[in-house]
C-alpha positions as CSV (number, residue, x, y, z in Angstrom):
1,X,5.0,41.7,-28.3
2,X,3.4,41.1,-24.5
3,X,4.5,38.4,-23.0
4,X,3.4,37.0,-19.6
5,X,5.8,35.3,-17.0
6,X,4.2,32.9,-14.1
7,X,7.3,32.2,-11.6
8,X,7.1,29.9,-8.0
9,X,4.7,27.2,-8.7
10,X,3.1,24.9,-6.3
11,X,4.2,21.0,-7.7
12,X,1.4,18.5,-7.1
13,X,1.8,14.9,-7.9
14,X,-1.1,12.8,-8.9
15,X,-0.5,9.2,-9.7
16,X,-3.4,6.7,-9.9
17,X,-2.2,3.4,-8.5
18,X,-3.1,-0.5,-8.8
19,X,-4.9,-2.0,-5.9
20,X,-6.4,-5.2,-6.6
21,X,-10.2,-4.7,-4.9
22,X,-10.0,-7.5,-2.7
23,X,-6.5,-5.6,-1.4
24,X,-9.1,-2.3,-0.9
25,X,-11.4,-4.0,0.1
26,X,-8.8,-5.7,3.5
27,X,-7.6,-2.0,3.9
28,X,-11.3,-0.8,4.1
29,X,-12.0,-3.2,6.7
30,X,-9.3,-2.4,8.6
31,X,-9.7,1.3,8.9
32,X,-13.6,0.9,9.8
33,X,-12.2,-1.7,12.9
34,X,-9.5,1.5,13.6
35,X,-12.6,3.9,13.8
36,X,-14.6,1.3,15.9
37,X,-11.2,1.4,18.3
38,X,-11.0,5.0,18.8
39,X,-9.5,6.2,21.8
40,X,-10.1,9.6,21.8
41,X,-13.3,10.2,20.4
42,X,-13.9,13.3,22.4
43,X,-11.6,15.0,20.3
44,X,-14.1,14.8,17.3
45,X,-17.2,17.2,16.6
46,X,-20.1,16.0,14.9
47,X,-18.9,18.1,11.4
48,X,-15.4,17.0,11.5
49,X,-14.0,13.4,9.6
50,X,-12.8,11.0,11.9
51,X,-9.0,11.4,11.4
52,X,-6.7,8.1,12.4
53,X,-4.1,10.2,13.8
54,X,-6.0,11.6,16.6
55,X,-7.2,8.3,17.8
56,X,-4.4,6.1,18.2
57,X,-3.6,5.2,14.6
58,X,-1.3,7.1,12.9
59,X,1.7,4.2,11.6
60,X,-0.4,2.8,8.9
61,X,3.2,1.7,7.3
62,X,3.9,-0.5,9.8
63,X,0.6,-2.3,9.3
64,X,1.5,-5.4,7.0
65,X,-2.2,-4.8,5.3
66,X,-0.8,-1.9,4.0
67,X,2.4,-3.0,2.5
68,X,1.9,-3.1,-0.9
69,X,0.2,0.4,-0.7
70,X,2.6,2.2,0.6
71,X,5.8,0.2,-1.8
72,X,3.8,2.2,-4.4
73,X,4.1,5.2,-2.5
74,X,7.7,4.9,-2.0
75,X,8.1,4.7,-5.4
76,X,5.9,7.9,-6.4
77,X,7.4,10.1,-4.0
78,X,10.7,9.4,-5.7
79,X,8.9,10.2,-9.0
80,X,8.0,13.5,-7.5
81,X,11.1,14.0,-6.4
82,X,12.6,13.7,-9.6
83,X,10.3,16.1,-11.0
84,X,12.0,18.9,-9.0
85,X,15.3,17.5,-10.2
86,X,16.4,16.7,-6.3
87,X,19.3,14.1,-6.1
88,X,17.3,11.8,-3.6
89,X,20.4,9.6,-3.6
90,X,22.3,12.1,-0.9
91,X,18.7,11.6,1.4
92,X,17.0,9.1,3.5
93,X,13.9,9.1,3.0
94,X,11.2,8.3,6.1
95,X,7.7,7.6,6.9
96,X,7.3,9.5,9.7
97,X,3.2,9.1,10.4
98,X,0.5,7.4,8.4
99,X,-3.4,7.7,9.1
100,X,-6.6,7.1,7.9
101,X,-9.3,9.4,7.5
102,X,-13.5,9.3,7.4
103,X,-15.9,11.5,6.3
104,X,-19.4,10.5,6.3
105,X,-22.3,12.8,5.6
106,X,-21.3,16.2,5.1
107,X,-18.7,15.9,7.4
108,X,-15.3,17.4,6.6
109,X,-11.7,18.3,7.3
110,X,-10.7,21.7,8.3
111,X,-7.9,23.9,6.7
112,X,-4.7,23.1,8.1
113,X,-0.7,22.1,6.8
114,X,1.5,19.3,8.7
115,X,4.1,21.1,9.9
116,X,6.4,18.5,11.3
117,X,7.2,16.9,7.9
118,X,8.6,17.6,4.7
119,X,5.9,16.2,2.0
120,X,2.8,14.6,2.6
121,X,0.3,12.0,0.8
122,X,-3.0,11.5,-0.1
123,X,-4.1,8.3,-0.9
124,X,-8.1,8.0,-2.1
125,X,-9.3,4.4,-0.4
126,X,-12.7,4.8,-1.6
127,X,-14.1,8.0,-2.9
128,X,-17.7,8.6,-4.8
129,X,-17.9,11.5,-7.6
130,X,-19.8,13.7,-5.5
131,X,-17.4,13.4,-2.6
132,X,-16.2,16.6,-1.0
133,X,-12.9,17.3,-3.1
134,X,-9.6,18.6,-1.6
135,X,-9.0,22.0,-1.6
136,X,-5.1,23.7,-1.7
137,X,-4.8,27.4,-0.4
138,X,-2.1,29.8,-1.5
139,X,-0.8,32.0,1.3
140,X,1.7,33.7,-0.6
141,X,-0.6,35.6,-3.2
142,X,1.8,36.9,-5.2
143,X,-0.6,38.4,-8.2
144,X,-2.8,40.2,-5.0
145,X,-1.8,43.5,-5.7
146,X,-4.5,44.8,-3.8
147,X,-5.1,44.0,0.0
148,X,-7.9,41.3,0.2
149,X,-8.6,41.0,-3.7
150,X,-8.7,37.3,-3.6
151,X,-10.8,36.8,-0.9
152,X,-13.5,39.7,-0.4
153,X,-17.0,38.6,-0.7
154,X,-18.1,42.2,-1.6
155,X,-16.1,42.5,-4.6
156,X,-16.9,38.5,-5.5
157,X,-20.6,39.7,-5.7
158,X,-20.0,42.6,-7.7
159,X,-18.0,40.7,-10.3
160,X,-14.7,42.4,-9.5
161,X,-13.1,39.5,-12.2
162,X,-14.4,38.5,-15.0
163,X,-13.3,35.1,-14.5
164,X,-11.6,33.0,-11.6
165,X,-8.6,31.1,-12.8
166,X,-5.0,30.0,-11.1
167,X,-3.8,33.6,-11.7
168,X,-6.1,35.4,-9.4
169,X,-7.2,33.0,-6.7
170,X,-6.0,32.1,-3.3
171,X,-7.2,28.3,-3.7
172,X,-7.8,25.6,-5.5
173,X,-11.1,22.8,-5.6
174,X,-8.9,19.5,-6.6
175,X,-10.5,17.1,-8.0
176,X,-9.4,13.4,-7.9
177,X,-11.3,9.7,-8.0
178,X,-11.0,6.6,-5.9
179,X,-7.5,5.1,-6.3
180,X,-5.5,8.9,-6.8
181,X,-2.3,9.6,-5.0
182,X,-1.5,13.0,-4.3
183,X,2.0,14.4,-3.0
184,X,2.6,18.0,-2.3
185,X,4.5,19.8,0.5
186,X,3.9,19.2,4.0
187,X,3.8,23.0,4.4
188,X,0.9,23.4,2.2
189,X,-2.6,24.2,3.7
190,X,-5.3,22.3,2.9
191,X,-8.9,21.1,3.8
192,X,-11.5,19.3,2.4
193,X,-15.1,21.3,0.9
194,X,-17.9,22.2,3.4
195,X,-21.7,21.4,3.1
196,X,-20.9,18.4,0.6
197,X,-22.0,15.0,1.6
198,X,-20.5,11.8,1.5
199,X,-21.5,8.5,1.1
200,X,-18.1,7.0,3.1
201,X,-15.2,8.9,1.8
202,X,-11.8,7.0,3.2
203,X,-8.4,8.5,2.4
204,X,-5.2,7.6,3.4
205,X,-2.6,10.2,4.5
206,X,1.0,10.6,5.5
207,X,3.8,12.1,6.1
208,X,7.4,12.0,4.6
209,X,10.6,13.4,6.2
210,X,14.2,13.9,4.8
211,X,17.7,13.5,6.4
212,X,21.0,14.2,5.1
213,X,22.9,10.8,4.4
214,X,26.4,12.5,5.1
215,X,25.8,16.5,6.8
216,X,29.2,16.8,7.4
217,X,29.6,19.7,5.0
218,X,26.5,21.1,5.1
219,X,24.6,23.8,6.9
220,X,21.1,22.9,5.9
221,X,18.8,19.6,6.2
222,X,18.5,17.4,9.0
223,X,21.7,15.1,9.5
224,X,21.6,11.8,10.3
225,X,19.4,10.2,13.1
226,X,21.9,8.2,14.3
227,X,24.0,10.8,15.3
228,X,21.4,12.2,17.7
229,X,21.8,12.0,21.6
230,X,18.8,11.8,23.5
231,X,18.2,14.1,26.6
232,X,17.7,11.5,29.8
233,X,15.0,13.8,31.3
């Protein structure tokens, strides 16, 4: 009998969390005053989301209106750590940057991964149905045993599949609702869809590094931070 083996997943979390509306509606507040703050507004095109980090705001988890928010994310991200059966005990665990982000109209966020972190967040603020939805890429491609099978528009338009599923696609169209969490790895690229409109779409991101409690027998991870020496350049 046939069987079929799928190996090396990608693990996403999705948690919905409680936020009392009046909490939302402080944190809302709060990141429309960031935007109206910006200092760096050069940096953004008329397509792309206004993105926190990029204008001054990126430690949302130092901001005491955020508090409770990001307790709950503490206590997801040890969930999802869990789930991979990783002994978070031996770690310390960091915020390293937390932002807000904007779309408005059919404005949206390119493709990209954070690549100075370990895992990263996505919190949903406030998010309408027809909101442009997250989108995860796969740059491994593991099942593309022909060059540029995935992706070719050619062979989409002559029907080269008879169906699009996780098996033989190079992303995914995530869907999620006001009040989702999502945690993957940092190293993951993602974006948000093109040509959709938004009514005020507001998500929260960040970014989560691990150090090594005790390093002293070990060749991998970060060790501790208080061990460092900084160069006086």
């Amino acid at each position: 009998m046939q069987k079929i083996f799928n190996f090396f997943p990608l693990t996403v979390y999705k948690s919905t969390l409680s936020i009392s509306e009046n909490e939302k509606n402080e944190m809302i507040e709060e990141v429309r005053l960031m935007e109206k703050k910006s200092k760096n507004l050069d940096y953004k095109s008329a397509t792309k989301a206004w993105t926190g980090d990029t204008q001054g705001f990126e430690y949302l988890h130092n901001n005491p209106k955020f508090k409770n928010l990001f307790i709950q994310i503490n206590n997801c991200i040890l969930e999802y750590l869990e789930s991979l059966s990783v002994n978070h005990t031996k770690l310390d665990l960091y915020f390293q940057r937390s932002w807000a982000t904007i779309s408005k109209k059919t404005e949206h966020i390119d493709n990209h991964s954070h690549d100075q972190s370990h895992l990263s967040i996505a919190f949903y603020l406030k998010k309408q149905k027809d909101d442009a939805k997250i989108m995860f890429f796969d740059t491994s491609k593991h099942n593309e045993f022909i060059p540029q099978l995935f992706d070719s528009r050619s062979l989409a338009k002559e029907n080269i599949f008879k169906k699009r599923d996780i098996l033989n696609s190079s992303k995914v169209v995530f869907d999620t609702k006001e009040d989702d969490l999502l945690i993957f790895p940092s190293k993951t690229i993602h974006g948000t869809e093109q040509g959709k409109s938004n009514s005020e779409r507001i998500s929260i991101s960040a970014d989560i590094v691990f150090l090594a409690k005790d390093s002293s027998t070990l060749e991998h991870l970060v060790p501790p931070v208080e061990n460092w020496k900084k160069f006086s350049n």
